[in-house]
DRENGULUM-571235 format. One record per residue: residue number from 1; x, y, z of N, C-alpha, C in turn. Coordinates in Angstrom, 2 decimals, padded with zeros to 5 digits. Example, Ala and Ser with C-alpha at 12.3 -4.5 7.8 and 13.67 -1.06 7.14 Angstrom:
residues 2
1; 013.19; -005.69; 007.80; 012.30; -004.50; 007.80; 013.20; -003.30; 007.80
2; 012.85; -002.25; 007.08; 013.67; -001.06; 007.14; 012.90; 000.03; 007.87
***
This chain:
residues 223
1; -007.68; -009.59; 011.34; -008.06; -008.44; 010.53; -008.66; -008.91; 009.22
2; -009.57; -007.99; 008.99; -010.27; -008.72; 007.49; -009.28; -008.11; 006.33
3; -009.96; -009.09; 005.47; -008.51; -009.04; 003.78; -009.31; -007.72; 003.50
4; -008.47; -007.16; 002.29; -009.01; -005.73; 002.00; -010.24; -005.84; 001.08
5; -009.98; -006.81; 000.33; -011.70; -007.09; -000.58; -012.46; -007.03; 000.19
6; -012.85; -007.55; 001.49; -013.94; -007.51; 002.22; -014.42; -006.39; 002.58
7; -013.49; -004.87; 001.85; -014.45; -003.62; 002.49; -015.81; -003.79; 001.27
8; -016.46; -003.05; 002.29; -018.03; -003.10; 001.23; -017.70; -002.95; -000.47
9; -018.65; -003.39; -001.25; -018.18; -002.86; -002.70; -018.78; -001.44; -002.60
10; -020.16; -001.55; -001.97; -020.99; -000.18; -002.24; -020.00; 000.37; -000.63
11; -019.20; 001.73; -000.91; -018.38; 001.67; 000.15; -019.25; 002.61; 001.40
12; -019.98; 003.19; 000.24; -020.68; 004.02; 000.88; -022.50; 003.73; 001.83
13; -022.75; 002.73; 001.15; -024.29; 002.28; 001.03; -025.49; 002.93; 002.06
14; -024.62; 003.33; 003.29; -025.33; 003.35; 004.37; -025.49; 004.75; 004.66
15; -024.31; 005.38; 003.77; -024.73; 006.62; 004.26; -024.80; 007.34; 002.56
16; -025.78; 008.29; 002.55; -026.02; 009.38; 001.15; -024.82; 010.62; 001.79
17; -025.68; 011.75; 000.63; -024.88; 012.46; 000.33; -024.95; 013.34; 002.01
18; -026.04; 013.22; 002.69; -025.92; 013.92; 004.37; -025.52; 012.76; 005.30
19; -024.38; 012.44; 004.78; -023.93; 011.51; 005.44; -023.85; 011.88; 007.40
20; -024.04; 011.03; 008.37; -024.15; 011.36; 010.04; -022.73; 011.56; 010.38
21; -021.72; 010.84; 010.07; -020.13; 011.11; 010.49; -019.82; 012.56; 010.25
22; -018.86; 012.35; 010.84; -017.94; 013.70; 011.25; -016.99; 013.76; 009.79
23; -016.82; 014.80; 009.35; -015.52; 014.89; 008.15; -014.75; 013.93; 007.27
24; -014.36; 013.65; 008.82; -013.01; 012.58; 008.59; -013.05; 011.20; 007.94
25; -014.43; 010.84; 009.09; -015.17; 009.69; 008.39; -015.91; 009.72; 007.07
26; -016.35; 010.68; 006.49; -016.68; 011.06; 005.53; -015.82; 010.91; 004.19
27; -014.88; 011.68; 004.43; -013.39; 011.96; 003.98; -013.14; 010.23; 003.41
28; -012.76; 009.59; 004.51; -012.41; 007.97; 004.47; -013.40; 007.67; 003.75
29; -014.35; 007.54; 003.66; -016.04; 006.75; 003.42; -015.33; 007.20; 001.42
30; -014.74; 008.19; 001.11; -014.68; 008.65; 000.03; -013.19; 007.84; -000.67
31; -012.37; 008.17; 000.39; -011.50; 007.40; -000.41; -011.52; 005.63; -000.13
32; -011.54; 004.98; 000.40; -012.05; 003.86; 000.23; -012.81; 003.23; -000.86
33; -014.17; 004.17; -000.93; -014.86; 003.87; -002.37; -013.87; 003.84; -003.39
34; -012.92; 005.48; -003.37; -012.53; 005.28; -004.72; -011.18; 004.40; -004.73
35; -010.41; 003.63; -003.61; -009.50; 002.79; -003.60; -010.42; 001.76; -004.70
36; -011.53; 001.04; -003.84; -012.10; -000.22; -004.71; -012.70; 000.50; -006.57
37; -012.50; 001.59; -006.42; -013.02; 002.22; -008.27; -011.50; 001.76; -008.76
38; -010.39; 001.97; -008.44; -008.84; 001.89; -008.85; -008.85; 001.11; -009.16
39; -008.86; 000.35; -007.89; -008.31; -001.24; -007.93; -009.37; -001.55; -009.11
40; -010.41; -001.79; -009.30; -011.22; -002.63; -010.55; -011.16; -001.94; -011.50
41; -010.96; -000.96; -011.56; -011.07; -000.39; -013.20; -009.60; 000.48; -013.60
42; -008.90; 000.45; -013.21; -007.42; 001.34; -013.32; -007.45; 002.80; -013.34
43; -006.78; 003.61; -012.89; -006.51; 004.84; -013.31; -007.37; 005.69; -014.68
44; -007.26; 005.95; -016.00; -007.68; 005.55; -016.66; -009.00; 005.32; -016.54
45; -009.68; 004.43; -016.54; -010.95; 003.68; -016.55; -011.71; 004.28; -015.56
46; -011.27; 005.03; -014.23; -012.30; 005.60; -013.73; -012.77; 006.92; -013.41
47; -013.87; 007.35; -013.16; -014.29; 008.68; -012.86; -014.89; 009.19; -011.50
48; -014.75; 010.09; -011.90; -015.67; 010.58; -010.26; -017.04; 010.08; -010.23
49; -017.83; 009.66; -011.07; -018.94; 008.78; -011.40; -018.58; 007.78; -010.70
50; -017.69; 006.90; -011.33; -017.34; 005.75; -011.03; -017.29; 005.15; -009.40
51; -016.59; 006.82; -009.12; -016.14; 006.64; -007.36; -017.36; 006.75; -006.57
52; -018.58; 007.58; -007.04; -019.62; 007.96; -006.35; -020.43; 006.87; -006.16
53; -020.60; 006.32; -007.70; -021.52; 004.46; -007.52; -020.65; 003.85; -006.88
54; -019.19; 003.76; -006.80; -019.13; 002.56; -005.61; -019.35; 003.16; -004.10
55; -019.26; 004.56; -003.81; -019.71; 005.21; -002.58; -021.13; 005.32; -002.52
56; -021.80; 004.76; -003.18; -023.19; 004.80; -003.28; -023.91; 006.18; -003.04
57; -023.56; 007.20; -003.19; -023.99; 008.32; -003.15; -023.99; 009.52; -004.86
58; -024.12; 010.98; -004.44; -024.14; 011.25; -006.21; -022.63; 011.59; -006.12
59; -021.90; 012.10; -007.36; -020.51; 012.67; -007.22; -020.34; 013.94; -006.70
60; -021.47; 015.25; -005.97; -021.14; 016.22; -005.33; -020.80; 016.03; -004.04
61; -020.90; 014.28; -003.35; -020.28; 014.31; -001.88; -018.98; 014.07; -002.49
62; -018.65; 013.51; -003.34; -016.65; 013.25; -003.93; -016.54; 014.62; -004.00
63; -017.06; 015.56; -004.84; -015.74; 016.66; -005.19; -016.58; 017.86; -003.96
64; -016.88; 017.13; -002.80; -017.08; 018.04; -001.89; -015.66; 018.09; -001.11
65; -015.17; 016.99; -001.11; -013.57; 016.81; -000.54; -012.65; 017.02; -001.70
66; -013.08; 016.75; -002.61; -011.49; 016.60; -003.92; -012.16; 016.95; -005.11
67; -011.50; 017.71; -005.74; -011.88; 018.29; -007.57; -011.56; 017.36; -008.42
68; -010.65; 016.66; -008.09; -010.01; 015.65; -008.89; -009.92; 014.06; -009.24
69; -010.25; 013.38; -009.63; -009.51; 011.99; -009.66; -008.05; 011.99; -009.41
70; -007.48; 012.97; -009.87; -005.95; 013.00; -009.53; -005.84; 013.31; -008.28
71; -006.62; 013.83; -007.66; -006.45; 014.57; -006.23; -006.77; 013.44; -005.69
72; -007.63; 012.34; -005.87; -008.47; 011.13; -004.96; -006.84; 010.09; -004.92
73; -006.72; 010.35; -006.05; -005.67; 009.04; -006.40; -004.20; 009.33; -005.36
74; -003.80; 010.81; -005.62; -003.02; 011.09; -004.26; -003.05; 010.83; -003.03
75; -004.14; 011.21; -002.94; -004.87; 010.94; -001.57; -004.71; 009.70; -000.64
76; -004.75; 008.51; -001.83; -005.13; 007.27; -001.69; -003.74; 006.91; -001.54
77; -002.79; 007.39; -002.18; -001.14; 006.73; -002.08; -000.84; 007.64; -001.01
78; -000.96; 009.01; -000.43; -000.34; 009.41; 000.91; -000.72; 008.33; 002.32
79; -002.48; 008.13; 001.91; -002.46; 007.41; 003.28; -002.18; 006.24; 003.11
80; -002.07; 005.77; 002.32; -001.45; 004.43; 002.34; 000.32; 004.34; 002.53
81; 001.30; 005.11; 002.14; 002.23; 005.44; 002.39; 002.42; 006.28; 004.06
82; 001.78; 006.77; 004.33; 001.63; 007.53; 005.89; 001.80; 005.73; 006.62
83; 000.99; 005.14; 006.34; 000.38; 003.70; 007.34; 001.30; 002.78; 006.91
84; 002.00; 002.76; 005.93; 003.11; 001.58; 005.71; 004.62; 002.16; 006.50
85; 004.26; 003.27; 006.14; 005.93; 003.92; 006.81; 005.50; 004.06; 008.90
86; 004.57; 004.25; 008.99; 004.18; 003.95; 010.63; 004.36; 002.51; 011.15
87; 004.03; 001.67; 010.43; 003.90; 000.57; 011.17; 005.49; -000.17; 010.86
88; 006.05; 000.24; 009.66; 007.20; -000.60; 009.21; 008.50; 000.03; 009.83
89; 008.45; 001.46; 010.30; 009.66; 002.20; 010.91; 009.83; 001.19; 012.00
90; 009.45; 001.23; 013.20; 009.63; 000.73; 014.78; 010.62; -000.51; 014.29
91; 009.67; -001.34; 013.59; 010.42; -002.89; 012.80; 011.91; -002.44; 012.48
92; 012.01; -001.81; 011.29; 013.11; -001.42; 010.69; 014.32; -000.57; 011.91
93; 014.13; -000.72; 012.43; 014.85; 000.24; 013.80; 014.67; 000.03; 014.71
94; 014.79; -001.32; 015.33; 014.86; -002.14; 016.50; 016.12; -002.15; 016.95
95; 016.27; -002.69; 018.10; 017.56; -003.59; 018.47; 017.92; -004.71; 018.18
96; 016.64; -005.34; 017.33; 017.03; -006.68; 017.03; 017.97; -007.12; 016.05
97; 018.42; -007.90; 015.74; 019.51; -008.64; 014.47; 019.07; -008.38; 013.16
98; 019.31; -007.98; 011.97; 019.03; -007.54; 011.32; 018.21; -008.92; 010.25
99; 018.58; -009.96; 010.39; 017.91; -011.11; 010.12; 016.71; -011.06; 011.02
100; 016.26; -011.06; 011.69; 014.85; -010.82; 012.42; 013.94; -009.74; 011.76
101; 015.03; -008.53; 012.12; 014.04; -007.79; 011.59; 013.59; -007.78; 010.32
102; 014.37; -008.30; 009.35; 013.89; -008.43; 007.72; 012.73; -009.16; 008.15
103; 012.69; -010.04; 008.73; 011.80; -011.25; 008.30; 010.36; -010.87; 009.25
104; 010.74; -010.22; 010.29; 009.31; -008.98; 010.49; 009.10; -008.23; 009.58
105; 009.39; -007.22; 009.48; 009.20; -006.52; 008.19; 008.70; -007.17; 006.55
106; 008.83; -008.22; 005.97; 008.25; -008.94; 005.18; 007.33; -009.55; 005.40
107; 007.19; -009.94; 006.75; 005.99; -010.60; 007.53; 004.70; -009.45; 007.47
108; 004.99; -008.48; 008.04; 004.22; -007.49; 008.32; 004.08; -006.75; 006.86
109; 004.51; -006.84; 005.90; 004.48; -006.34; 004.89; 003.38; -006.60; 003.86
110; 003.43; -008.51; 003.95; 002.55; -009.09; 003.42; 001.35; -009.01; 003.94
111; 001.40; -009.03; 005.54; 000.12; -008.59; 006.07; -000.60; -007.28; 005.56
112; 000.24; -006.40; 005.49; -000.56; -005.05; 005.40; -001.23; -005.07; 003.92
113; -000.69; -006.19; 002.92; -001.19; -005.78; 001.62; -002.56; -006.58; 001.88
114; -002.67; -007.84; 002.22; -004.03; -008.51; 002.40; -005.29; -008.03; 003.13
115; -004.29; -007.30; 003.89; -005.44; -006.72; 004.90; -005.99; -005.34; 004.35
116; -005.05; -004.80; 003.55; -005.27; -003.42; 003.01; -005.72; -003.51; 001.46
117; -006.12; -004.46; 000.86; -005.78; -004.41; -001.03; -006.30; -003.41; -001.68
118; -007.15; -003.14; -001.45; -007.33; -001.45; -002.78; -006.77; -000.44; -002.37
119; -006.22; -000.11; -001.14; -005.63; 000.82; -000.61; -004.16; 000.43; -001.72
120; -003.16; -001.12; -001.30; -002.23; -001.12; -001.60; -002.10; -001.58; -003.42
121; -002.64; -001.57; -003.78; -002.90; -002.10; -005.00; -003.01; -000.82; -005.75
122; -003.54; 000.14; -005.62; -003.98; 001.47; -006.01; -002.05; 001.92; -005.92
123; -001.63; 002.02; -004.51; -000.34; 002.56; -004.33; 000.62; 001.83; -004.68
124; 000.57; 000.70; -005.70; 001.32; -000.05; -006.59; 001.21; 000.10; -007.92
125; 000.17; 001.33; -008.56; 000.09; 000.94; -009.72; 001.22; 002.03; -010.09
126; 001.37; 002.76; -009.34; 002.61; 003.63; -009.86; 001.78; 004.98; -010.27
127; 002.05; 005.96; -009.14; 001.74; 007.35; -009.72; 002.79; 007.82; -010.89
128; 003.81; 007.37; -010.71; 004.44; 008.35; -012.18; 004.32; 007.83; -013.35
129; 003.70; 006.38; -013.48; 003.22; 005.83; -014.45; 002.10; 006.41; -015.34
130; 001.23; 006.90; -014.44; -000.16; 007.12; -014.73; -000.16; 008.92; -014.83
131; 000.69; 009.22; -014.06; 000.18; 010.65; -014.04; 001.22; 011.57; -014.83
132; 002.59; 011.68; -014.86; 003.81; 012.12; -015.51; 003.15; 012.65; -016.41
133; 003.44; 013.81; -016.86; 003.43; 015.21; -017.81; 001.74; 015.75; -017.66
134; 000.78; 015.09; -016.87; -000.58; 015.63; -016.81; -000.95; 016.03; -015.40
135; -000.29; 016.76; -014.86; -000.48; 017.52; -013.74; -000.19; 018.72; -013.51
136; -000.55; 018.91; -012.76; -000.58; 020.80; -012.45; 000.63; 021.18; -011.99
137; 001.14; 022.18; -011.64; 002.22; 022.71; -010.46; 002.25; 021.95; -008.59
138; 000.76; 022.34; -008.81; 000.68; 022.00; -007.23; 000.28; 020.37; -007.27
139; -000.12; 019.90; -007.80; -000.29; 018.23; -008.30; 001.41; 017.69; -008.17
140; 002.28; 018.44; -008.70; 003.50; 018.20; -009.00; 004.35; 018.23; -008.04
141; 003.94; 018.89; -007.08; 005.01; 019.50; -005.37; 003.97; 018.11; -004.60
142; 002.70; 017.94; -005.12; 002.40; 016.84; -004.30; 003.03; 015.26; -004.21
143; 003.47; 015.29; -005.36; 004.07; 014.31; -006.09; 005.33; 013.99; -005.84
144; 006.00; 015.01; -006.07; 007.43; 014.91; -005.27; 007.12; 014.57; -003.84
145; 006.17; 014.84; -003.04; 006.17; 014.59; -001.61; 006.10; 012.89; -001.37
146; 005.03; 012.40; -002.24; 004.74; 010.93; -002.29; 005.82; 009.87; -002.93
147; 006.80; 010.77; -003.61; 007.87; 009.64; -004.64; 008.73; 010.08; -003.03
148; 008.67; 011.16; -002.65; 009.99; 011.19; -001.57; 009.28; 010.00; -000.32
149; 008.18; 010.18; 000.04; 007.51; 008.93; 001.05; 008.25; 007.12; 000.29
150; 007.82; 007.15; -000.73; 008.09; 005.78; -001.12; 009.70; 005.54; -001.48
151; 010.43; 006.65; -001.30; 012.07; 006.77; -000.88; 012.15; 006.21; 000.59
152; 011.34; 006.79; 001.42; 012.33; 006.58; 002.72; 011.40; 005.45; 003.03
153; 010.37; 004.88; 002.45; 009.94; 003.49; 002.70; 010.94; 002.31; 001.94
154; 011.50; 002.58; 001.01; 012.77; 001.62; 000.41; 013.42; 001.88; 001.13
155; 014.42; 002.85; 001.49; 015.44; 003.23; 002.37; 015.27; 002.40; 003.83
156; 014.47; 001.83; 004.76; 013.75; 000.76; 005.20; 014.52; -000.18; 005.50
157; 014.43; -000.73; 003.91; 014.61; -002.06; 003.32; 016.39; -001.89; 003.38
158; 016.42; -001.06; 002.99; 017.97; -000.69; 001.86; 018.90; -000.49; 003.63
159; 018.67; 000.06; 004.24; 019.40; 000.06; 005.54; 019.56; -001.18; 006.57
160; 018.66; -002.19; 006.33; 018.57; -003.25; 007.29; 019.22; -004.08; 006.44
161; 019.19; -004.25; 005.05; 020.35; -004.94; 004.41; 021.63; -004.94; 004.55
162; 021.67; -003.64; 004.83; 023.41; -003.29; 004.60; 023.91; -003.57; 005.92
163; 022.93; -003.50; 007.09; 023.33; -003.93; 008.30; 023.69; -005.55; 008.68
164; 022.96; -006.25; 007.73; 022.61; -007.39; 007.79; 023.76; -007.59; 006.55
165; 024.47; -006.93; 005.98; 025.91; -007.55; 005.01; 026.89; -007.19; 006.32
166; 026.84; -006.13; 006.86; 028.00; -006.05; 007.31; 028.50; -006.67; 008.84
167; 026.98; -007.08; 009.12; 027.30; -007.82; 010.47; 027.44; -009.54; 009.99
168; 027.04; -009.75; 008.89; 027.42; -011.30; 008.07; 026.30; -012.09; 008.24
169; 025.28; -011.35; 008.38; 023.63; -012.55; 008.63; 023.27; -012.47; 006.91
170; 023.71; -011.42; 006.14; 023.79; -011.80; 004.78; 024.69; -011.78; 003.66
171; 024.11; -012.18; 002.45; 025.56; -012.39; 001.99; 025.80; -011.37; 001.43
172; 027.04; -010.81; 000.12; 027.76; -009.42; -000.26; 026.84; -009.70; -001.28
173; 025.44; -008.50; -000.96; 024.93; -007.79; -001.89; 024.63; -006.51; -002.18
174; 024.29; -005.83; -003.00; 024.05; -004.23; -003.00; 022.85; -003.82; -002.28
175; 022.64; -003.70; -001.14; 021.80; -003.53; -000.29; 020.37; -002.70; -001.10
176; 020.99; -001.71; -002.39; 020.06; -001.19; -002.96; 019.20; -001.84; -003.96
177; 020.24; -002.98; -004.66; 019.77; -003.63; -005.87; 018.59; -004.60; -004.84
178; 018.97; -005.20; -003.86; 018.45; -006.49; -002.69; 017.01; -006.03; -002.20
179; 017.41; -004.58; -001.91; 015.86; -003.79; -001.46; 015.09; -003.55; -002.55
180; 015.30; -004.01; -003.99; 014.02; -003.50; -004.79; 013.93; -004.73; -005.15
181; 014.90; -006.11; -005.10; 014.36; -007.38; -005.41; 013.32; -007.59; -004.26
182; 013.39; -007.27; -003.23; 012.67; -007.65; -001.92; 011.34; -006.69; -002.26
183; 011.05; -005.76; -002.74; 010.10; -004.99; -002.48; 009.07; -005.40; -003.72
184; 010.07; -006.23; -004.91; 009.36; -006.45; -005.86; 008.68; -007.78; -005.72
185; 009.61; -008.11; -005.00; 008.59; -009.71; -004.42; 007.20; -009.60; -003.68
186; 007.76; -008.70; -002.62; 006.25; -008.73; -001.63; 005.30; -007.52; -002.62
187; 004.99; -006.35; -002.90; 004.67; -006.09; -003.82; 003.79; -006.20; -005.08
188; 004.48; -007.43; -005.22; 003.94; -008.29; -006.51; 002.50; -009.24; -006.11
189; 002.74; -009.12; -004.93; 001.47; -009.00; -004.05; -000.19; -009.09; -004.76
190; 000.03; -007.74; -004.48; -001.21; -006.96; -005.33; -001.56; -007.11; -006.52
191; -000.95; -007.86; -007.19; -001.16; -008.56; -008.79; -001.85; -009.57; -008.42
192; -001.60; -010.75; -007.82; -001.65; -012.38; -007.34; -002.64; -012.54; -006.38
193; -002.63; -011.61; -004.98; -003.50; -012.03; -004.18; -004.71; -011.70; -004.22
194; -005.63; -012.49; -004.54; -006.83; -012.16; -004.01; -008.12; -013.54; -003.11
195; -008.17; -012.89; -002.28; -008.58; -013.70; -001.02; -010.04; -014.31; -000.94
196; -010.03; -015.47; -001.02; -011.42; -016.41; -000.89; -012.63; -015.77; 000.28
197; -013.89; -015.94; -000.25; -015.03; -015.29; 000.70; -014.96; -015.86; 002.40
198; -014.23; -017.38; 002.12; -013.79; -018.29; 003.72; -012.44; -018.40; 003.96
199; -011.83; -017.16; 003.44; -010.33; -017.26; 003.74; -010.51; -017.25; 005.36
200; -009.26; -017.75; 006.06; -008.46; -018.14; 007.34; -007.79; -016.97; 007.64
201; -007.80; -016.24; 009.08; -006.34; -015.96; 009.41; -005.87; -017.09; 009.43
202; -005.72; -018.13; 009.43; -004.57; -019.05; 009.19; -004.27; -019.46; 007.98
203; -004.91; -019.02; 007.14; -004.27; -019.24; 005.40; -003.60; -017.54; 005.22
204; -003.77; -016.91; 005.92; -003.11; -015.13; 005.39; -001.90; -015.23; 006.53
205; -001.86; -016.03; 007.83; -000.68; -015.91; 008.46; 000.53; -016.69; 007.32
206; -000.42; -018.26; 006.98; 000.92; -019.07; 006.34; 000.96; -018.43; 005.08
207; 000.18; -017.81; 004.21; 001.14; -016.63; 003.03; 002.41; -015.65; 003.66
208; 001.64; -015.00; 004.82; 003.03; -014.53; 005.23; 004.01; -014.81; 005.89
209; 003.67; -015.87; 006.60; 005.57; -016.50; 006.72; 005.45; -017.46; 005.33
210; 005.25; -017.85; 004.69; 005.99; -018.66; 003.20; 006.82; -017.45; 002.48
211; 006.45; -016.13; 002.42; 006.67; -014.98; 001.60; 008.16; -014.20; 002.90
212; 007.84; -014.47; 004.15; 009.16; -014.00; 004.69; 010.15; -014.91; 004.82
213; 009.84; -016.12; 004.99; 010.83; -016.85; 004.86; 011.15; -017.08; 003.10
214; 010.45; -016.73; 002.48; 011.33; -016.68; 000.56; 012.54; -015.58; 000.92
215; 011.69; -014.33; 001.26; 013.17; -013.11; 001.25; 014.17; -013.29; 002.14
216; 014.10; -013.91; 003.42; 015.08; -014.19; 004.01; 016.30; -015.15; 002.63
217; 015.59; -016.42; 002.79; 016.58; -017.24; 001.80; 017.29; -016.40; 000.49
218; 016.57; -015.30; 000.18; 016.96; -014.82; -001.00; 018.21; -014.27; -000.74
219; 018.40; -013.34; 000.80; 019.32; -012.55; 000.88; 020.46; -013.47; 002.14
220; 020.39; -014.42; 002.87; 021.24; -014.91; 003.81; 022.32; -015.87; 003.68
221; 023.26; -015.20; 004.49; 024.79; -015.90; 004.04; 024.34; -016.91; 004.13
222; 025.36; -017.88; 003.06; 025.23; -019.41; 003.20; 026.57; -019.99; 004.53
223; 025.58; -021.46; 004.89; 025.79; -021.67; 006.36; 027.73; -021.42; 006.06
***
């Protein structure tokens, strides 16, 4: 899978404002652009301008889908939260040993940020950071929906720990305090990584086992 820098910068280039796709693709073609406006210029720093030059089109195809930068920026943390909580549930709720599954789940974790970065980088900068006391009512019920998504994506973490204290694959920790050291590690991600024009899947596999095997060691009984 390609790293997430590698989506186009111009996200849009190929298609204007009568773009040939269907909605959806359209829709995507929009937030994508404005993932890579986030990621380079912060919250803050960008506009619906901003999002349209990197979609290479004018800003009436953006607020043909969304009125808002705040609305784009939601947007951008639901589906990115929709696609982390899909792929990371099955993991987290296996039959396997709860030491396995951590170390899938961190595996796959790190993957999804390399492969995803303005998507996940955007959904790291922290909506309540950026947005708290400047939103609407209905901005606000949206909000609660996305802090409750990035609940039951910790909750994840926070349940395979406690399984993994009480069956003794780790040692006596607060499964809650353990799940935000773990989340702050991989995470921290999106600060640090950014991926060479001849990166390897074999330099993005060995980041992510070096990074699952760190959280394992962090949390496993000693022999």
């Amino acid at each position: 899978m390609a790293a997430g820098t590698r989506t186009r910068t111009r996200a849009g280039s190929a298609e204007r404002d009568g773009a040939p796709h269907g909605p959806d693709e359209n829709r995507a073609e929009v937030l994508r652009a404005a993932a890579i406006a986030f990621m380079a210029h912060g919250y803050a720093a960008t506009s619906i301008d901003t999002v349209a030059d990197a979609l290479g089109a004018t800003k009436g195809r953006v607020y043909y889908y969304y009125r808002s930068k705040t609305d784009l920026f939601f947007d951008i943390h639901r589906q990115a939260m929709t696609m982390n909580l899909s792929v990371m549930r099955p993991l987290a709720t296996s039959a396997r040993p709860p030491r396995d599954r951590l170390v899938s789940m961190a595996r796959t974790h790190a993957m999804l940020v390399m492969d995803h970065l303005p998507t996940q980088r955007v959904l790291n900068q922290g909506v309540e950071l950026h947005l708290s006391g400047r939103t609407t009512a209905p901005q606000r019920e949206v909000l609660a929906e996305l802090m409750a998504m990035r609940s039951q994506f910790e909750r994840l973490y926070i349940d395979v720990l406690a399984e993994g204290v009480a069956s003794g694959d780790f040692r006596a920790l607060d499964p809650r305090l353990g799940a935000k050291s773990v989340l702050g590690a991989l995470n921290w991600m999106t600060v640090w990584y950014n991926p060479r024009p001849d990166e390897s899947a074999e330099t993005r596999d060995r980041i992510a086992d070096e990074l699952a095997t760190f959280v394992l060691h962090a949390v496993r009984a000693a022999p």
